[in-house]
VEXBAZA-742259 format. One record per residue: residue in three letters; x, y, z of N, C-alpha, C in turn; residue number from 0. Coordinates in Angstrom, 3 decimals. Example, Ala and Ser with C-alpha at 12.3 -4.5 7.8 and 13.67 -1.06 7.14 Angstrom:
<atoms>
  rest       n_u       n_v       n_w      ca_u      ca_v      ca_w       c_u       c_v       c_w   nr
   ala    13.190    -5.690     7.800    12.300    -4.500     7.800    13.200    -3.300     7.800    0
   ser    12.850    -2.250     7.080    13.670    -1.060     7.140    12.900     0.030     7.870    1
</atoms>
This chain:
<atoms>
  rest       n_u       n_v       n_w      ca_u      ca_v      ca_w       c_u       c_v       c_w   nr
   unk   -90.924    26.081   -72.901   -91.340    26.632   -74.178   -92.829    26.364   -74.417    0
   unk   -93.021    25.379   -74.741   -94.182    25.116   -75.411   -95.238    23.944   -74.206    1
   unk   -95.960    24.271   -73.229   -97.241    23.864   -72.461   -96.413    23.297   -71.446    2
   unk   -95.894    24.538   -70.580   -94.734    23.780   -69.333   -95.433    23.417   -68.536    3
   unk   -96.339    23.068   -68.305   -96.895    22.132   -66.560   -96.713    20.787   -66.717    4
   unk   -97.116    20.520   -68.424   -96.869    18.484   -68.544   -95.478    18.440   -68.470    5
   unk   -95.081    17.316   -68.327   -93.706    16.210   -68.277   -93.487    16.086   -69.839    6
   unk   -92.141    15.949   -70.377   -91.616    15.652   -71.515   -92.265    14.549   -72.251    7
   unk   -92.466    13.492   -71.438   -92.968    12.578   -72.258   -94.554    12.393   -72.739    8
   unk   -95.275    13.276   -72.215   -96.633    13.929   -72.811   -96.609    13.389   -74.385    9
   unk   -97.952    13.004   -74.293   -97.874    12.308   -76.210   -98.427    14.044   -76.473   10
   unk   -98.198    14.040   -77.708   -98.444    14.893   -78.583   -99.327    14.995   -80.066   11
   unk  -100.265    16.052   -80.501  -100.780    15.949   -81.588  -100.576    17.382   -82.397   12
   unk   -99.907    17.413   -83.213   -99.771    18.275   -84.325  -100.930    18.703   -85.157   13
   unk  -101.070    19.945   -85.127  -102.465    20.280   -86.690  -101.760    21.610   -87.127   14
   unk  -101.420    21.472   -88.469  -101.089    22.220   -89.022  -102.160    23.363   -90.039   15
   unk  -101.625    24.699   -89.726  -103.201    24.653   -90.773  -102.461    25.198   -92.100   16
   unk  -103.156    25.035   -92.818  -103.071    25.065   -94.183  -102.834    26.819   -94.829   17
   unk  -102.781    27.243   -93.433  -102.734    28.923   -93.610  -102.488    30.149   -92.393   18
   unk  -102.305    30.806   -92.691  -102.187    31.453   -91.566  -103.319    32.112   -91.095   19
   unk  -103.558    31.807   -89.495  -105.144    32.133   -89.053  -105.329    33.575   -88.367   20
   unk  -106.294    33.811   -88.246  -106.365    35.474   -88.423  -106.810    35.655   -86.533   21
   unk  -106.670    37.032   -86.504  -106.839    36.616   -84.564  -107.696    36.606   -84.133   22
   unk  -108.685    36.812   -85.154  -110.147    36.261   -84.350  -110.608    34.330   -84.512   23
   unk  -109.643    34.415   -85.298  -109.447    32.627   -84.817  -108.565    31.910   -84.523   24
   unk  -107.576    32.876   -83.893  -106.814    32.326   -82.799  -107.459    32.236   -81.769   25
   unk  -108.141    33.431   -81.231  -108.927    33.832   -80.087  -110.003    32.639   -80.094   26
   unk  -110.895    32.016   -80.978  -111.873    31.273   -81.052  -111.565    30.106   -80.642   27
   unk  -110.051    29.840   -81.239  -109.602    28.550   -81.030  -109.171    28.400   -79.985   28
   unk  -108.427    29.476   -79.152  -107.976    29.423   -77.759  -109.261    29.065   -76.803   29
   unk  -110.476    29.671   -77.188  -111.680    29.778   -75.983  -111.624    28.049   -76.302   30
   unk  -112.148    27.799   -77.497  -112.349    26.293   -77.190  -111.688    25.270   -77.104   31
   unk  -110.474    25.201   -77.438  -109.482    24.460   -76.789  -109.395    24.529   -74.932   32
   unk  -109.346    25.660   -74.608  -109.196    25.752   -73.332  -110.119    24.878   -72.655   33
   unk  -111.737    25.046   -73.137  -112.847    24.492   -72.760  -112.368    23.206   -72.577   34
   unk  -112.177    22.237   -73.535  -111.779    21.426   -74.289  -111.035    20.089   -73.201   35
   unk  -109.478    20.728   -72.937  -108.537    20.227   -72.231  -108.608    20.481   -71.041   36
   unk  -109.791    21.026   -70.575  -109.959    21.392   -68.992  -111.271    20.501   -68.698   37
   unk  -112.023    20.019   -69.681  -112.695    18.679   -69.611  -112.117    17.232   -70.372   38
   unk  -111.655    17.611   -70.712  -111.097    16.119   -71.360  -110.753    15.108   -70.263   39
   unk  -112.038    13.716   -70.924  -111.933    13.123   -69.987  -111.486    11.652   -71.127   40
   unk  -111.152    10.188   -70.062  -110.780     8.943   -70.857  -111.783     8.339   -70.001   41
   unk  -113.363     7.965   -70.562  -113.759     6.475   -69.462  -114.132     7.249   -68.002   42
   unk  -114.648     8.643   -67.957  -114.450     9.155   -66.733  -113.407    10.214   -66.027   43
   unk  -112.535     9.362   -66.459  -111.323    10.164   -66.127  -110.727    11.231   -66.706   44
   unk  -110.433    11.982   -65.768  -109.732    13.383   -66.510  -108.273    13.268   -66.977   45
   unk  -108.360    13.800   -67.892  -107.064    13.750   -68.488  -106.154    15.277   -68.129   46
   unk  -104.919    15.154   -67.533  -103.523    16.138   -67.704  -103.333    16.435   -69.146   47
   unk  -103.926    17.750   -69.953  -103.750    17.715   -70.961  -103.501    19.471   -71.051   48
   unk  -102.927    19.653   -72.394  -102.954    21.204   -72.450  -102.538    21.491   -73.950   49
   unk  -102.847    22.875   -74.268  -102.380    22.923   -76.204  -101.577    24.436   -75.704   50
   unk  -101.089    24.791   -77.078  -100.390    25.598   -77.702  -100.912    26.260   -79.234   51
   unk  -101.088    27.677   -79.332  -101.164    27.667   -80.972  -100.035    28.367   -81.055   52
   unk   -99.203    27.920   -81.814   -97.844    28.625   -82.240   -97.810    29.136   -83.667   53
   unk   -96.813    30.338   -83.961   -97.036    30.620   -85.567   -98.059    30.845   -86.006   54
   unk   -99.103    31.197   -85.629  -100.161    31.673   -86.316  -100.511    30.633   -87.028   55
   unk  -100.273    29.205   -87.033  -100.866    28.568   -87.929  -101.090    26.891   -87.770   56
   unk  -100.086    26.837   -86.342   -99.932    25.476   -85.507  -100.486    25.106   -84.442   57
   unk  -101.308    24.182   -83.838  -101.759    23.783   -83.003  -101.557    22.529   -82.026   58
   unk  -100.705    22.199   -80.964  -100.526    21.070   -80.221  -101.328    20.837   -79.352   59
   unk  -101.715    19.945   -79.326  -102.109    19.345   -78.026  -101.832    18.257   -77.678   60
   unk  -101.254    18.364   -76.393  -100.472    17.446   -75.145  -100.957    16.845   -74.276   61
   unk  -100.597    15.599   -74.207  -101.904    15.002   -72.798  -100.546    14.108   -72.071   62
   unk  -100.485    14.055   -70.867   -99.758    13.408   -69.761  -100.464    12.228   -69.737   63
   unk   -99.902    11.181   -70.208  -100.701     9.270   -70.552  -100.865     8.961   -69.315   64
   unk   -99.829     9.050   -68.273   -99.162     8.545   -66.903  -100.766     8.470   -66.355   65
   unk  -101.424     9.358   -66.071  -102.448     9.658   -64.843  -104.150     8.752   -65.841   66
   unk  -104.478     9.356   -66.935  -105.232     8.537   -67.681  -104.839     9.163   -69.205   67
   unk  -104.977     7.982   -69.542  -104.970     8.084   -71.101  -106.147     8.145   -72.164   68
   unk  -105.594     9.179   -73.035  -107.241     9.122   -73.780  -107.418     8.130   -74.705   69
   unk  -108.994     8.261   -74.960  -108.895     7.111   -75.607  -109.537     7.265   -76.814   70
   unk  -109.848     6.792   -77.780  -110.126     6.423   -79.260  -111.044     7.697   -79.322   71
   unk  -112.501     7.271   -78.370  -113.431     8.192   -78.677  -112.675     9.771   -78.103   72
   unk  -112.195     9.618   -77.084  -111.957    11.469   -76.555  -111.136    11.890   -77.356   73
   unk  -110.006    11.174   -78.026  -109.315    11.870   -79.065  -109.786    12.080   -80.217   74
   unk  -111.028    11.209   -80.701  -111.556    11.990   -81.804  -112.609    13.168   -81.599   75
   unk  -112.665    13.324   -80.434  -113.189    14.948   -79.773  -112.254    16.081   -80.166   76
   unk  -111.434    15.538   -80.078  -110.186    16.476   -80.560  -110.237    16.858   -81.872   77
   unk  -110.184    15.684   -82.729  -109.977    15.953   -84.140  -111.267    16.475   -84.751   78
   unk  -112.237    16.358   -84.288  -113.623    17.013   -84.450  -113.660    18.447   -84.115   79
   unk  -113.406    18.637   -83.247  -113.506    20.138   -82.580  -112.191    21.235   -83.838   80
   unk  -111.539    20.608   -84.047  -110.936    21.551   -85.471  -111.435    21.090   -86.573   81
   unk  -112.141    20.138   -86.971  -112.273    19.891   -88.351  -113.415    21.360   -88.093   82
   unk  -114.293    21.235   -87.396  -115.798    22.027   -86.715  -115.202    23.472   -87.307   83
   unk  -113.910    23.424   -86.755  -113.444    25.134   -86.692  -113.494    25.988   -88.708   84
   unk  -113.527    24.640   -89.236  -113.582    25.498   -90.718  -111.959    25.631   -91.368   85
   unk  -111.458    25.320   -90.502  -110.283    25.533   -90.633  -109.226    24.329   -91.423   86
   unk  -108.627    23.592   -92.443  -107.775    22.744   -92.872  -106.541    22.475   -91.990   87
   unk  -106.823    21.352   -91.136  -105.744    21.125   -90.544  -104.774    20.227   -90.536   88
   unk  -105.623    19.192   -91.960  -105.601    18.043   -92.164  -104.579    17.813   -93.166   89
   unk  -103.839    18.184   -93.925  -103.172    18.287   -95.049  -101.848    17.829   -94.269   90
   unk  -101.707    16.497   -94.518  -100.336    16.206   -94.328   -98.689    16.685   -94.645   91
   unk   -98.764    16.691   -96.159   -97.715    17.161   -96.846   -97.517    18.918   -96.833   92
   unk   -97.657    19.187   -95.955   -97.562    20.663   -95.716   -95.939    20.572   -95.073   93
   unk   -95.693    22.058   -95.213   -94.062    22.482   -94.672   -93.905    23.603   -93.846   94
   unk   -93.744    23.970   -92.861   -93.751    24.815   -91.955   -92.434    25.513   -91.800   95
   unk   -92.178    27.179   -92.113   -91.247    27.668   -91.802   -91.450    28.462   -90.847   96
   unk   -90.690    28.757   -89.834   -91.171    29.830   -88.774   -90.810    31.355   -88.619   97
   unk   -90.965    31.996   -87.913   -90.578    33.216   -88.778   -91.314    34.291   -87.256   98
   unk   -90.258    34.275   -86.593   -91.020    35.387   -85.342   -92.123    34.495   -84.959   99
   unk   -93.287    35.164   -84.434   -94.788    34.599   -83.892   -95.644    34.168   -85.371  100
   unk   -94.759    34.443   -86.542   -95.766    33.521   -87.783   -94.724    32.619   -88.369  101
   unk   -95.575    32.184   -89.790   -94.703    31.237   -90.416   -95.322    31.455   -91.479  102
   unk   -94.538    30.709   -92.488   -94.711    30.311   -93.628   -95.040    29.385   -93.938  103
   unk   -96.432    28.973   -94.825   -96.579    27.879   -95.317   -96.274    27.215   -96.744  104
   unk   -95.780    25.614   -96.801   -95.724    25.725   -98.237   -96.054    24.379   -98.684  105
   unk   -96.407    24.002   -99.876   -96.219    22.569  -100.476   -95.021    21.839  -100.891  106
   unk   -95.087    20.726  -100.849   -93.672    20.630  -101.327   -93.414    20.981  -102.596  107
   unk   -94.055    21.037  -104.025   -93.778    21.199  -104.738   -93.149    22.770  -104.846  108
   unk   -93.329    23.507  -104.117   -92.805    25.611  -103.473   -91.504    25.174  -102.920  109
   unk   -91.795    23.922  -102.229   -90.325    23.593  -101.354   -88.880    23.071  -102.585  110
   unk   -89.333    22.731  -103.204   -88.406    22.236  -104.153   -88.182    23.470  -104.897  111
   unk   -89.296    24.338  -105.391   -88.749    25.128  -106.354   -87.953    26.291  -105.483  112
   unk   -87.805    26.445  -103.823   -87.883    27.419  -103.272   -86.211    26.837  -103.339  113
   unk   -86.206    25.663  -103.044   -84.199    25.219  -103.574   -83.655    25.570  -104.510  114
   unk   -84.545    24.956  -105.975   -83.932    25.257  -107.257   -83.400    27.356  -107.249  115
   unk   -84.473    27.784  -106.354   -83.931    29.628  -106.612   -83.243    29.916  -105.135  116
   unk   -82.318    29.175  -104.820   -81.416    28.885  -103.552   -82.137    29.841  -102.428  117
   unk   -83.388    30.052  -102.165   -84.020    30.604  -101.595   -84.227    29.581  -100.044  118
   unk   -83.848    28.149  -100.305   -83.550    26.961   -99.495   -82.512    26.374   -99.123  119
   unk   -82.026    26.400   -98.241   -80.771    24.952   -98.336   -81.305    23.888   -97.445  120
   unk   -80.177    23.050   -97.574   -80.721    21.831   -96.207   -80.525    22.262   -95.492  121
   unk   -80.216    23.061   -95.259   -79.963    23.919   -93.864   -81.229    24.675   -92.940  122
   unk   -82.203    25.022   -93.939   -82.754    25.810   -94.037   -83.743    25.215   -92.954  123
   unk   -83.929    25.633   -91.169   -84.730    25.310   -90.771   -86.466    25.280   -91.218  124
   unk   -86.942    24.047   -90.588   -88.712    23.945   -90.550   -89.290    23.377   -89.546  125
   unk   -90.527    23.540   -89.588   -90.983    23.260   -87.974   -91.324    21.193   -88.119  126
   unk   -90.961    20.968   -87.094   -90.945    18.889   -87.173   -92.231    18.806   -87.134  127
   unk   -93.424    18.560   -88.114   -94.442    18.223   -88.112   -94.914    16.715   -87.853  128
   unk   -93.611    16.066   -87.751   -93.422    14.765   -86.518   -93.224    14.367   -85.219  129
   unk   -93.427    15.505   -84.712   -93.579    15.413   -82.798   -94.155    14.291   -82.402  130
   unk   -93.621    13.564   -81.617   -94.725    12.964   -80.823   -94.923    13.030   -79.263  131
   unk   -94.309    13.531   -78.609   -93.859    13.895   -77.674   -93.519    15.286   -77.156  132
   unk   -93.483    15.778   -75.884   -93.492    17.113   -75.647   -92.010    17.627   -75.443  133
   unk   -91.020    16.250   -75.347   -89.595    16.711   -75.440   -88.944    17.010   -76.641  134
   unk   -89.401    16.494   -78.017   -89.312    16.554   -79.070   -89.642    17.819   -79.622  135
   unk   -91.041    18.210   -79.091   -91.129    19.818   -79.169   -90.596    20.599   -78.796  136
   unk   -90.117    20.376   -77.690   -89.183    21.165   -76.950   -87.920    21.613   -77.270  137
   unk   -87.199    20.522   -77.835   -86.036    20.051   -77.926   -85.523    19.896   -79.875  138
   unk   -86.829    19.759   -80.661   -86.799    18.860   -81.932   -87.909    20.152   -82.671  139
   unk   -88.064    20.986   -82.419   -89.142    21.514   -83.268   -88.864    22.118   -84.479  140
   unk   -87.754    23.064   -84.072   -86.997    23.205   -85.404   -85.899    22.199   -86.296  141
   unk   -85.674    22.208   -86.945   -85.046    20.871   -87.531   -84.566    21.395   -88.860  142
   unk   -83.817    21.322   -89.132   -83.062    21.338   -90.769   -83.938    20.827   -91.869  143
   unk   -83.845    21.089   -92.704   -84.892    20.718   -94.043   -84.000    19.074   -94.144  144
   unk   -82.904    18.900   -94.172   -82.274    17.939   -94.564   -82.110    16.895   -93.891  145
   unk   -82.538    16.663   -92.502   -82.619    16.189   -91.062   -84.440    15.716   -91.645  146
   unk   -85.326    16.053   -92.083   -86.710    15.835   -92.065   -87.188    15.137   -93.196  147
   unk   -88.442    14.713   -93.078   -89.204    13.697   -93.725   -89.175    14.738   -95.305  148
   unk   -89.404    15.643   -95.107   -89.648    16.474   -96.612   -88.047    16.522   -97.217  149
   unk   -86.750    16.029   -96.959   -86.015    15.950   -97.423   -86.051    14.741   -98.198  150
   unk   -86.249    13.569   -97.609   -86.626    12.426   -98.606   -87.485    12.154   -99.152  151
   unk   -88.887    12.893   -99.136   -89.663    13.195  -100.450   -89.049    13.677  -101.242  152
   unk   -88.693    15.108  -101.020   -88.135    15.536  -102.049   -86.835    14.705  -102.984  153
   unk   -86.435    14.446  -102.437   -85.492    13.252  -103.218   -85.818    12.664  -104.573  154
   unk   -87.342    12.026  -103.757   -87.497    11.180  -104.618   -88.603    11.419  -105.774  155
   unk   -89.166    13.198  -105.644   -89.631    14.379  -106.389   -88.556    14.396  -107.464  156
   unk   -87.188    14.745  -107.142   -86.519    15.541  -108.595   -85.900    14.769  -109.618  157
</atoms>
């Protein structure tokens, strides 16, 4: 599914964006990501790494620890190179629904009211904006509203 050349246990980094991105910055983001993970180095060393933009609005990137691991500074290459993009990727409390090749974004406070007009159940898949791992993505990406961290916020919301 999602960046098949690494091994499952590939750490993982989630960026969600705060919106849905348009395809000339998908395209932007693909050129430089690519750049990106085809130099990514730790201390010298190259890193086994690779991304994904999924949904029009998600971004992973995967690095294989096994061979070298990145480190403090190369991963904040990472988090630099999207803050750079203009783009909000940073917003934690975001909620991801998926929906074909897009998604839906929402706050939780949309997420609660999107229950109260049964427009939600716990049932109601969202994307695990807790990956840490590439089997988890694989395996864990979709997830039940009621199974996830935004179920026990919300809890403790109503």
């Amino acid at each position: 599914m999602i960046i098949p050349n690494l091994p499952g246990h590939s750490r993982v980094w989630f960026f969600g964006a705060n919106r849905i991105l348009t395809a000339d910055e998908i395209a932007k983001l693909n050129t430089q990501l690519t750049e990106f993970v085809s130099d990514w180095k730790a201390h010298g060393a190259a890193i086994s790494a690779g991304f994904e933009i999924v949904h029009e609005s998600i971004v992973i990137i995967a690095a294989d620890e096994t061979q070298a691991a990145p480190s403090g500074c190369s991963i904040d290459k990472a988090f630099g190179l999207l803050k750079e993009s203009g783009i909000d990727f940073f917003q934690r409390q975001l909620v991801w629904r998926a929906f074909c090749n897009t998604s839906e974004i929402f706050t939780l406070n949309q997420v609660l009211e999107q229950l109260k007009m049964n427009n939600f159940t716990p049932q109601t898949l969202i994307i695990n904006s807790l990956v840490t791992n590439l089997d988890q993505v694989r395996n864990e990406f979709y997830i039940p509203l009621s199974a996830s961290w935004v179920s026990k916020r919300l809890n403790h919301e109503r």
